[in-house]
C-alpha positions in Angstrom: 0.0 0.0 0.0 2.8 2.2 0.3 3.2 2.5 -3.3 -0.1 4.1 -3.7 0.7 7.5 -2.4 3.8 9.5 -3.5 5.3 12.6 -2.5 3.4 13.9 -5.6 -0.5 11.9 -4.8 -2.6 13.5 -2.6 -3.9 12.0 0.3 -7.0 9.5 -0.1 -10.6 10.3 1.2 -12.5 7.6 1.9 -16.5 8.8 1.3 -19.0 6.3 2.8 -22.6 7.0 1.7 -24.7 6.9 4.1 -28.4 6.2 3.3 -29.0 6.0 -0.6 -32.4 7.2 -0.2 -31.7 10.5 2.2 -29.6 13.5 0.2 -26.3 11.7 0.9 -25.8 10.8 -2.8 -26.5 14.3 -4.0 -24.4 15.8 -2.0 -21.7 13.6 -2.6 -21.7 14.6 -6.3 -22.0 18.4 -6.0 -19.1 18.1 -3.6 -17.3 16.5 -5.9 -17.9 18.5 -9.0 -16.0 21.3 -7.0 -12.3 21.7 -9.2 -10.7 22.3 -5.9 -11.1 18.3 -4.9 -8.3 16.9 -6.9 -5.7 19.8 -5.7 -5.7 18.1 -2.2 -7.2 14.6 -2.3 -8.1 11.8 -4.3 -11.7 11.3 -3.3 -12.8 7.2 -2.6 -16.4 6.7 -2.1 -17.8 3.6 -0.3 -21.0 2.1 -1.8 -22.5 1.0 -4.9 -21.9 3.0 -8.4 -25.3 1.9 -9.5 -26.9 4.2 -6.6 -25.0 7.2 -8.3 -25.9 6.4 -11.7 -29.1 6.3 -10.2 -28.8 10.6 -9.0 -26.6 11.6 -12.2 -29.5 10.7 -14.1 -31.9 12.1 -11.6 -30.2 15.4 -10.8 -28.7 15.4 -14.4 -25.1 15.8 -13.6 -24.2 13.9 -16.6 -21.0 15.7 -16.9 -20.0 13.9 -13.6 -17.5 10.7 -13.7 -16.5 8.6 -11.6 -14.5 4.9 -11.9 -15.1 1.6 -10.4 -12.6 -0.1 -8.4 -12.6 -3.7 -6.9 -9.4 -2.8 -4.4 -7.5 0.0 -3.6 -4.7 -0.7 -5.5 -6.9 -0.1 -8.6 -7.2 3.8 -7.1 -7.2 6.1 -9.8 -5.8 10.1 -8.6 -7.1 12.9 -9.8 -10.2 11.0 -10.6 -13.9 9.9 -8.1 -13.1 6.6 -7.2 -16.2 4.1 -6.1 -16.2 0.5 -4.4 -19.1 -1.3 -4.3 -19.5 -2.9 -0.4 -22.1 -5.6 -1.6 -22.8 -7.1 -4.3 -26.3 -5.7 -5.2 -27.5 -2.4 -4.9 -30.7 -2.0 -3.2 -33.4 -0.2 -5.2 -33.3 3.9 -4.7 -36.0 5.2 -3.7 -35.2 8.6 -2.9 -36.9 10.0 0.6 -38.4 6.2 1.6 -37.1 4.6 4.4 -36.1 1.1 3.6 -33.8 -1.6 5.9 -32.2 -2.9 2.4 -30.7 1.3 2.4 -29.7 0.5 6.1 -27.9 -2.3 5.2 -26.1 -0.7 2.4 -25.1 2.3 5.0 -23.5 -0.1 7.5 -21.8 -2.0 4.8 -20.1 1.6 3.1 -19.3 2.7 6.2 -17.7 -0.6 8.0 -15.6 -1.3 5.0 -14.4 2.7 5.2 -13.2 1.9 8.8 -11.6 -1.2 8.3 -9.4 0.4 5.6 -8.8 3.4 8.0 -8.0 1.7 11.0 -5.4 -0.2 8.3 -3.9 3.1 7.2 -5.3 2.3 3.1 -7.1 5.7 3.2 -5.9 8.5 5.3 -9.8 10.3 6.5 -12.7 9.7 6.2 -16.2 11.7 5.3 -19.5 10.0 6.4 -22.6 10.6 4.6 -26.0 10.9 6.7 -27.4 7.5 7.7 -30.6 7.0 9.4 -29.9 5.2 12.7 -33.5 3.7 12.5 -33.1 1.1 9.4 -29.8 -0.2 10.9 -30.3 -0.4 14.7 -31.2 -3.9 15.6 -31.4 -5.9 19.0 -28.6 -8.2 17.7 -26.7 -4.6 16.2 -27.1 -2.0 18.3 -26.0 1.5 16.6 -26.0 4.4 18.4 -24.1 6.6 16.1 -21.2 7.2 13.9 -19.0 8.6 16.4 -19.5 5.9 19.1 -18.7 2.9 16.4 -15.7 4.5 15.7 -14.5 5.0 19.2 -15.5 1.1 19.9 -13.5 0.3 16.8 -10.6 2.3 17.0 -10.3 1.0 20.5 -10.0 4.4 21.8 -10.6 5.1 25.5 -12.6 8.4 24.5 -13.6 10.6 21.5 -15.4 14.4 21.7 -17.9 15.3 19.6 -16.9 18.6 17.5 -19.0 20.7 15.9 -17.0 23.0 13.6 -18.0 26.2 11.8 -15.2 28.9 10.6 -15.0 30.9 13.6 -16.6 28.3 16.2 -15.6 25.1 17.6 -18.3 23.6 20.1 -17.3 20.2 21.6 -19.6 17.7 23.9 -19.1 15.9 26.9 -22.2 14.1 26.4 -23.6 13.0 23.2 -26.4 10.8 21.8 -27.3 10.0 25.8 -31.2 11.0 26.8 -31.6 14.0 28.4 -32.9 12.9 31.8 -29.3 10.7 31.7 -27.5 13.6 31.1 -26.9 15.2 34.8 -25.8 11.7 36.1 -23.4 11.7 33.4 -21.9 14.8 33.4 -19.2 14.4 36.2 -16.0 16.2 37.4 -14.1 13.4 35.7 -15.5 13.4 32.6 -15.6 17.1 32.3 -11.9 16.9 33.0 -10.9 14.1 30.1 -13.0 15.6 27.4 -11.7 19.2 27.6 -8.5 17.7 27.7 -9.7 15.7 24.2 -10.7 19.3 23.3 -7.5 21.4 24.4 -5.2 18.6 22.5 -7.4 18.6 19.1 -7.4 22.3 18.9 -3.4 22.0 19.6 -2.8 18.9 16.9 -5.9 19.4 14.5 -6.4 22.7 14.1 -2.7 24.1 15.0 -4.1 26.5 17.9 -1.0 27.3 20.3 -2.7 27.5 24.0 -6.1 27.4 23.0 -8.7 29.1 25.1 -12.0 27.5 25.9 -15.4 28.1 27.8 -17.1 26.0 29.7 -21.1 26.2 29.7 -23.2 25.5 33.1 -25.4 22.8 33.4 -28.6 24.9 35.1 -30.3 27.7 34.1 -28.1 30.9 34.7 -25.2 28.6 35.5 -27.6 27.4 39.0 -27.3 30.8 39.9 -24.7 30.2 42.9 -26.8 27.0 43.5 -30.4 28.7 43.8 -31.1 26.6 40.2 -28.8 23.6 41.0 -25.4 22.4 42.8 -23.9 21.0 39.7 -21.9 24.4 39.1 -20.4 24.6 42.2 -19.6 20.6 43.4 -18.9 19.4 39.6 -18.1 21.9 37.2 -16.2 24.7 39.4 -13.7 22.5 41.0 -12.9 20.6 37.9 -12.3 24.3 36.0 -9.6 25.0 38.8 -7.7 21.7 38.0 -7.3 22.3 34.4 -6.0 25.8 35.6 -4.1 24.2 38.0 -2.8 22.0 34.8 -1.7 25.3 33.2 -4.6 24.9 30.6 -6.4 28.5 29.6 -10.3 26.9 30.5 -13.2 29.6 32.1 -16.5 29.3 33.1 -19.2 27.7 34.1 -20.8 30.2 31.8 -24.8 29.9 31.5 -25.7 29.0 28.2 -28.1 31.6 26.9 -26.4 34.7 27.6 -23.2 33.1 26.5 -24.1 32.7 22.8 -27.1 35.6 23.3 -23.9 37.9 24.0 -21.7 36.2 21.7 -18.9 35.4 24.0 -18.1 32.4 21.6 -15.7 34.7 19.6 -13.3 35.3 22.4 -12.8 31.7 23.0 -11.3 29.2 20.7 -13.7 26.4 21.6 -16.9 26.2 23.8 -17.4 22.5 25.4 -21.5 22.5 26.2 -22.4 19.7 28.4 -25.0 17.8 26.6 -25.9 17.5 22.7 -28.3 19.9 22.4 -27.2 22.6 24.6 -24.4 23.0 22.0 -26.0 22.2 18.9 -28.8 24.4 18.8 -26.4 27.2 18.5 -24.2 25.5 16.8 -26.3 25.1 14.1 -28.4 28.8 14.2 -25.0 30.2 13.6 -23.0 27.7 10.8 -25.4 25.6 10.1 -24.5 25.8 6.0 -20.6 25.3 6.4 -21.2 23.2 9.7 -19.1 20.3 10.3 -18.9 17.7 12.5 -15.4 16.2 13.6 -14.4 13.7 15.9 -11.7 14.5 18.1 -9.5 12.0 19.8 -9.0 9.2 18.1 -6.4 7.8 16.5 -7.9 8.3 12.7 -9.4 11.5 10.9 -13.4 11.2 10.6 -15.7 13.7 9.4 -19.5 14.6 8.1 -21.2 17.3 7.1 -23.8 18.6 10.3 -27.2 17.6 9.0 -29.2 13.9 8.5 -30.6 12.4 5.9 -33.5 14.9 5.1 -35.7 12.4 3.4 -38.0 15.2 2.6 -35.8 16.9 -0.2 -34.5 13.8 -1.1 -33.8 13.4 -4.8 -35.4 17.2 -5.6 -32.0 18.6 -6.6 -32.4 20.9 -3.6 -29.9 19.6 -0.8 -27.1 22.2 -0.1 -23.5 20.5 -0.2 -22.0 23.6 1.4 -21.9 21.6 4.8 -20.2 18.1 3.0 -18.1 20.6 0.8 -16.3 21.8 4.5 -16.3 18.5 5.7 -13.8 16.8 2.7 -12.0 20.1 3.0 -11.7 19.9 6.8 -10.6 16.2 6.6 -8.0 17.1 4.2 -6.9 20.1 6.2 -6.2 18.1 9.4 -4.5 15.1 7.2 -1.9 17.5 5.5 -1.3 19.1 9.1 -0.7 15.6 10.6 1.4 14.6 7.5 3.5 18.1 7.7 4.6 17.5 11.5 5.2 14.0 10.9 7.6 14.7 8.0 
């Protein structure tokens, strides 16, 4: 495998699909057709070809190309490369749920790991999946991000949402909300804005990165009027990262934080639980919006948005938010590759 990439190839992308029948494929393609994709990567999407013949037709790119490859030493630079991850390709049926799409989705996406865990591709994008059509009693799937943490074998990943001037990591994710408070303890808070601090540092090249940390009450439990969680959890585990010599303020209450925008003073923001960062998160990048996760040992992205079976196949998805995520992979994979060498 070493002979596939050369001082002069770029780095390879790996692409998984996601669910044929959400926008996934559509915004695949118009990511693709962008002439900037070639100058920095060579793009490998995980699927079936069938299922983007399928949207060329129906979205007429016909001036799109792509090439079918069996291995990955058949890869092709400077072209779109496609590997079928089953044999058939399930019928599209654009906006319909369907547990042959799952299937399909799990398949792209577990062969993409494989051959990033094995160092054959150097990133990898995800395309929306529905957890629904693939979640099974004998397969639980909770998400994207915890499949790759249990396969990587990593002790702990952060979820990152990142927009151009924000960065908004969580030390909860896809956890219910009554499990949340239970969850969210001086420990944890401690290892994932360390996760945070070190991905700004090796990812995104920030020397002594500042971040904020939001309270878990309303008005930051208020000096523990709303809640103790402030003062037992989250105060005391600010002052050891301080101690640590790590730049890290709060508890900061979560409206007035984002109402004042105080996120531009900070280089991150770690939020406790999902949607107490992603609301904002997505009111204020949701069109470039990506979402990273941070560390592990490999380089995984996806654009910030699901499946949106609604617009499926209408030639209306934006690819703005897929667009940043290749770009982003391929930033953080040249920044890894350049401190290496």
């Amino acid at each position: 495998m070493e002979a596939m990439q050369t001082k002069k190839q770029r780095p390879i992308l790996g692409i998984s699909i996601g669910d044929i029948n959400g926008i996934g494929p559509e915004v695949i393609l118009k990511a693709l057709a962008d002439a900037r994709v070639f100058a920095n990567f060579t793009p490998l999407i995980y699927g079936h070809g069938k299922s983007l013949t399928h949207y060329k037709k129906l979205l007429n790119l016909e001036d799109f190309y792509f090439t079918q490859i069996r291995t990955l030493d058949e890869i092709q630079h400077r072209k779109v490369n496609v590997i079928n991850c089953q044999e058939e390709c399930p019928e599209v049926i654009p906006g319909v749920e369907s547990q042959e799409a799952g299937k399909l989705a799990l398949a792209a996406f577990a062969a993409a790991v494989e051959d990033l865990k094995a160092g054959k591709i150097q990133g990898l994008v995800t395309a929306p999946l529905s957890k629904s059509n693939i979640n099974s009693e004998t397969q639980p799937f909770v998400g994207h991000t915890e499949y790759l943490i249990e396969a990587t074998g990593s002790k702990s990943g952060l979820m990152m949402l990142v927009g151009e001037d924000l960065r908004v990591g969580l030390v909860t994710g896809h956890i219910p909300l009554a499990q949340v408070p239970a969850a969210v303890t001086k420990a944890k808070v401690i290892e994932k804005a360390k996760i945070f601090i070190q991905s700004l540092e090796k990812d995104f090249g920030i020397n002594k990165p500042k971040i904020a940390i939001l309270g878990l009450n309303p008005h930051a439990g208020e000096d523990g009027l709303l809640g103790s969680e402030e003062e037992t959890i989250l105060k005391p585990a600010i002052q050891e990262l301080k101690d640590a010599k790590q730049y890290v303020f709060g508890p900061y209450p979560a409206d007035g934080f984002f109402g004042m925008m105080h996120q531009q003073k900070f280089d991150g923001v770690l939020a406790l639980y999902h949607d107490q960062g992603l609301i904002p998160f997505k009111s204020i990048a949701f069109s470039s919006g990506v979402n990273f996760t941070a560390g592990l040992s490999v380089i995984r992205t996806s654009p910030d948005h699901g499946t949106a079976y609604a617009i499926a196949g209408k030639n209306t998805a934006d690819c703005s938010s897929f667009r940043a995520a290749l770009f982003l992979a391929s930033d953080i994979v040249e920044r890894h590759q350049g401190e290496s060498e």
